[in-house]
Each structure stands twice: as C-alpha cells, then as structure tokens.
N, C-alpha and C positions, 0 to 999 in steps of 0.2 A: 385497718391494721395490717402489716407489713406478714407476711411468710411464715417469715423467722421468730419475728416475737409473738406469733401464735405458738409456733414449736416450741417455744422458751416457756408458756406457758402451759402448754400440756406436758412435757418434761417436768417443770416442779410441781406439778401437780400428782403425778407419777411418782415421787419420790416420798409423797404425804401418805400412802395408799395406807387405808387401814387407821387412820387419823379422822375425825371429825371435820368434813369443810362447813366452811360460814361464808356465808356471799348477805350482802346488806345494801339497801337500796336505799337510798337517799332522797327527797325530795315527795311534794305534794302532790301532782296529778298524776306521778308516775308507778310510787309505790302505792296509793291507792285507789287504780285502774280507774278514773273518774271517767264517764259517759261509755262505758265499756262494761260489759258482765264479768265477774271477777276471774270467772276463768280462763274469759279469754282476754283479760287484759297482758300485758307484756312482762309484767313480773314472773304471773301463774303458769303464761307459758317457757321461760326463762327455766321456771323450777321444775316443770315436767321437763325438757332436754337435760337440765343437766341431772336428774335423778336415772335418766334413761343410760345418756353417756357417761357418766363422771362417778356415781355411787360406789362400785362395785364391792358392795359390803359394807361400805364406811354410812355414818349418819349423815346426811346436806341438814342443815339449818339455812332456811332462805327468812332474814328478818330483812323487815319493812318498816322504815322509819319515817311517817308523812309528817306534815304541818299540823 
C-alpha cells in the first residue's frame, strides 16, 4: 500500500476518536487461524496492534466471520 493512502487512513481514523472501531475478517483459514494457536494466528495478532496503536479510549470490536 502506497504512503499516502496509509496516511488517508490514519487521518480518518483520527477523525472517529472516541467512536467504536469494527474491523471484520472474512474468510475460512484466515479468521479461524487453522494450523496455528489462536493467539498467534494473524487475526489475534492484528487485534493486539491495533488495541495497542488505534484504541485510545474508543472500544475495537475485531469480528471474525469463517466458513
């Protein structure tokens, strides 16, 4: 992903502050970490950075919609 439309993203994200984010994962092996422990699949760590970076105060809802 390009610079810029990472900046475009952190900017409207910036704008939400104090609003509830929802991030939704789509698909079978990936929102349900298959052959991998759930923590350290790529969802779980997806939801630890962005709880780390992006929270600040607001609620993350990270859903997971498998097959």
């Amino acid at each position: 992903m390009k610079r810029g439309k990472l900046r475009q993203i952190y900017l409207d994200l910036q704008k939400t502050k104090g609003k509830e984010l929802k991030v939704a994962f789509l698909g079978g092996s990936l929102s349900k970490g298959e052959r991998v422990k759930r923590e350290l699949c790529f969802v779980s760590l997806f939801e630890q950075k962005i709880e780390e970076k992006l929270s600040n105060g607001r609620k993350v809802s990270v859903l997971r919609y498998g097959q």
